[in-house]
C-alpha positions as CSV (number, residue, x, y, z in Angstrom):
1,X,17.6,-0.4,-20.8
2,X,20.4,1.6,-19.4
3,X,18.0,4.0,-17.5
4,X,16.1,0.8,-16.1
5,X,19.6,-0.7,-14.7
6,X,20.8,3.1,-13.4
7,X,17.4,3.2,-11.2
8,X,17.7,-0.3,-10.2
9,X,21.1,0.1,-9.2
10,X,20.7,3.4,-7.6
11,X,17.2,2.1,-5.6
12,X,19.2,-1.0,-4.5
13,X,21.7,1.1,-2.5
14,X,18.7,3.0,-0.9
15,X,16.3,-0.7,0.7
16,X,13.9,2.0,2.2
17,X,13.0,3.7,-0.8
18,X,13.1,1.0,-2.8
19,X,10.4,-0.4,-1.2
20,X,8.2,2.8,-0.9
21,X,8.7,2.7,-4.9
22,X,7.3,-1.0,-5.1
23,X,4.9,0.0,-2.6
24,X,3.6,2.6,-4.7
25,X,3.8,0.5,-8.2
26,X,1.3,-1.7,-5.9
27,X,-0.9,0.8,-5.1
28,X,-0.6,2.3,-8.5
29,X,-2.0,-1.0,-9.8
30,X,-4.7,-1.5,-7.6
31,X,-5.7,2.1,-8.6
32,X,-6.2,0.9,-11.8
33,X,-8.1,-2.2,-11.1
34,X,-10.5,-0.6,-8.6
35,X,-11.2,2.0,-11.3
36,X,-11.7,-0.4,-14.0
37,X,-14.1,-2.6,-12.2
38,X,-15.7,0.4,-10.7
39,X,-16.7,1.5,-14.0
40,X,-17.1,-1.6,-15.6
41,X,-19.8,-2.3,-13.1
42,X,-21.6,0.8,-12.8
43,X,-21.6,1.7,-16.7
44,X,-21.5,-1.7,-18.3
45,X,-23.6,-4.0,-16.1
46,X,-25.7,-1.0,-14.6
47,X,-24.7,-1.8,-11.0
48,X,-25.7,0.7,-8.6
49,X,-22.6,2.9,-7.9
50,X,-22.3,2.8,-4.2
51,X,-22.2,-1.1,-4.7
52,X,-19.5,-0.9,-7.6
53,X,-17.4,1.0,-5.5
54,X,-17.8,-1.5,-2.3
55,X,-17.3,-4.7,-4.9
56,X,-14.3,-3.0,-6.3
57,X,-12.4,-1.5,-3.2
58,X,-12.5,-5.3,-2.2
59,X,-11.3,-7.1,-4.9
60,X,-8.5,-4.0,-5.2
61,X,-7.9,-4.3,-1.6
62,X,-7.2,-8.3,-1.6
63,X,-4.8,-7.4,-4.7
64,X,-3.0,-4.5,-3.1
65,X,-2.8,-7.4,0.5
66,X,-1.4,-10.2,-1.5
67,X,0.8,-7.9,-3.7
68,X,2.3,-6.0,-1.0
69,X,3.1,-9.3,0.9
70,X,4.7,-11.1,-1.5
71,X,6.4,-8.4,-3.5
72,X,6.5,-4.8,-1.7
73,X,7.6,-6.5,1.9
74,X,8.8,-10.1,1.1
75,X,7.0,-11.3,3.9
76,X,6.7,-15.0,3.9
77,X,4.9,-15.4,7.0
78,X,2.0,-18.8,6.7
79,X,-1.0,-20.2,8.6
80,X,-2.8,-18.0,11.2
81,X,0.0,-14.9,10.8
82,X,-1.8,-14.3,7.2
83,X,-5.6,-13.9,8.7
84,X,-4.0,-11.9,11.3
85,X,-1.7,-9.3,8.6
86,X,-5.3,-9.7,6.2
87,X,-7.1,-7.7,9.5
88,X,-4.6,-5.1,9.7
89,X,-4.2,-4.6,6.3
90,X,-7.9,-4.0,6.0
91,X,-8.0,-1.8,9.1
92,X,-5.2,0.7,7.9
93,X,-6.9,0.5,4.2
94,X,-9.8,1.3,5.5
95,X,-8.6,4.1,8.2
96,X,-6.6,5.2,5.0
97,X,-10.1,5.3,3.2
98,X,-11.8,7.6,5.9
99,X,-8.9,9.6,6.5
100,X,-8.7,10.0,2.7
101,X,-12.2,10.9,2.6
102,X,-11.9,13.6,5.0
103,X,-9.6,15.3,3.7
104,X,-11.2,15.1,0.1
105,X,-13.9,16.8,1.6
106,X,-12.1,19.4,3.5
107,X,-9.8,20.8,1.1
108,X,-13.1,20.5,-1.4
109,X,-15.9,22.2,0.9
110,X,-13.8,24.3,3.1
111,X,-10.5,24.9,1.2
112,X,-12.6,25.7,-2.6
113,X,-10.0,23.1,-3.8
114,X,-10.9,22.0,-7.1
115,X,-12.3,18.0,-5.6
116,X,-9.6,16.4,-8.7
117,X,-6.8,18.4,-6.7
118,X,-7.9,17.5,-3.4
119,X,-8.1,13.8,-4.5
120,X,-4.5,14.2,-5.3
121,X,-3.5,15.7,-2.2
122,X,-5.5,13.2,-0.2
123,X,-4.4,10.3,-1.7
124,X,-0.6,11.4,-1.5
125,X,-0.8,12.5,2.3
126,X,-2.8,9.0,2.5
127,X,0.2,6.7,0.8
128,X,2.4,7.3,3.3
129,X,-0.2,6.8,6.1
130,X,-0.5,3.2,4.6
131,X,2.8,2.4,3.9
132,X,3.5,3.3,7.4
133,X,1.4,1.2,8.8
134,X,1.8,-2.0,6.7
135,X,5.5,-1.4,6.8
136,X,5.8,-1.1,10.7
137,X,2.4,-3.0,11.9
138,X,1.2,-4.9,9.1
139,X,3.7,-6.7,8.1
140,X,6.7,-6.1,10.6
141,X,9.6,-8.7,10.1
142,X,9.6,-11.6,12.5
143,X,12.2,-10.8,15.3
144,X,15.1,-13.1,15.1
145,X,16.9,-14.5,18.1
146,X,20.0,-13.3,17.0
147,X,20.5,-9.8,15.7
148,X,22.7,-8.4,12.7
149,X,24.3,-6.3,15.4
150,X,25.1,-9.8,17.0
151,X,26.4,-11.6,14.2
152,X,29.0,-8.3,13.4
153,X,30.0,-8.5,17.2
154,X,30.7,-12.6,16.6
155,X,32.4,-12.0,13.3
156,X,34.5,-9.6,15.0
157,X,35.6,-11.5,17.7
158,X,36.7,-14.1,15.3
């Protein structure tokens, strides 16, 4: 308990990292699930693996887009905003995915990397591709007609 309150305390002085952290306890997750359906599919139901790995980087993917929105980023933004953050979500995933790929390869085929290092390489090098991305693009915070540097300026002529 007293090392979960340090952290917290210590991550709320630092926003940024903070939210890397929950951004990586999202992706963490998602990890998991696409794993777990992945096999479940191919070894339990006998689903062809290429198509377990399609069915389960999308259900992953829609967790990791509604997870990151509503948790990693706060982002409350409704209505046509959403379909629009859902297509650049999947676009950086996706890029992610190819870049991740590459690089997989690479350090595998060309490097002699053992492929379990490589996948941990990639998929660090890859984490703060996507958090990037979703953090600048994906979901950017709505521009408010009045800045924080604004309201200090106010306050101080007060």
């Amino acid at each position: 308990m007293f090392l979960n309150n340090f952290i917290g305390d210590k991550l709320a002085t630092y926003p940024n990292v903070r939210q890397f952290v929950k951004f990586c306890v999202v992706g963490g997750t998602s990890a998991i699930i696409n794993f777990a359906i992945y096999y479940s599919l191919t070894a339990g139901f006998s689903v062809w693996y290429v198509y377990s790995s399609v069915y389960s980087f999308v259900i992953s993917a829609a967790f990791n887009f509604i997870a990151n929105k509503t948790w990693t980023f706060r982002n409350r933004d409704g209505g046509r905003k959403i379909l629009s953050q859902a297509t650049k979500f999947f676009l950086v995933v996706s890029t992610g995915l190819v870049i991740n790929t590459g690089i997989i390869y690479t350090l595998t085929e060309c490097a002699g990397m053992d492929y379990r290092l490589s996948w941990v390489f990639a998929s660090g090098m890859v984490t703060f591709w996507n958090y990037g991305f979703n953090r600048f693009w994906t979901f950017k915070p709505s521009k408010s007609p009045i800045s924080d540097l604004d309201l200090k300026k106010t306050k101080s002529y007060n």
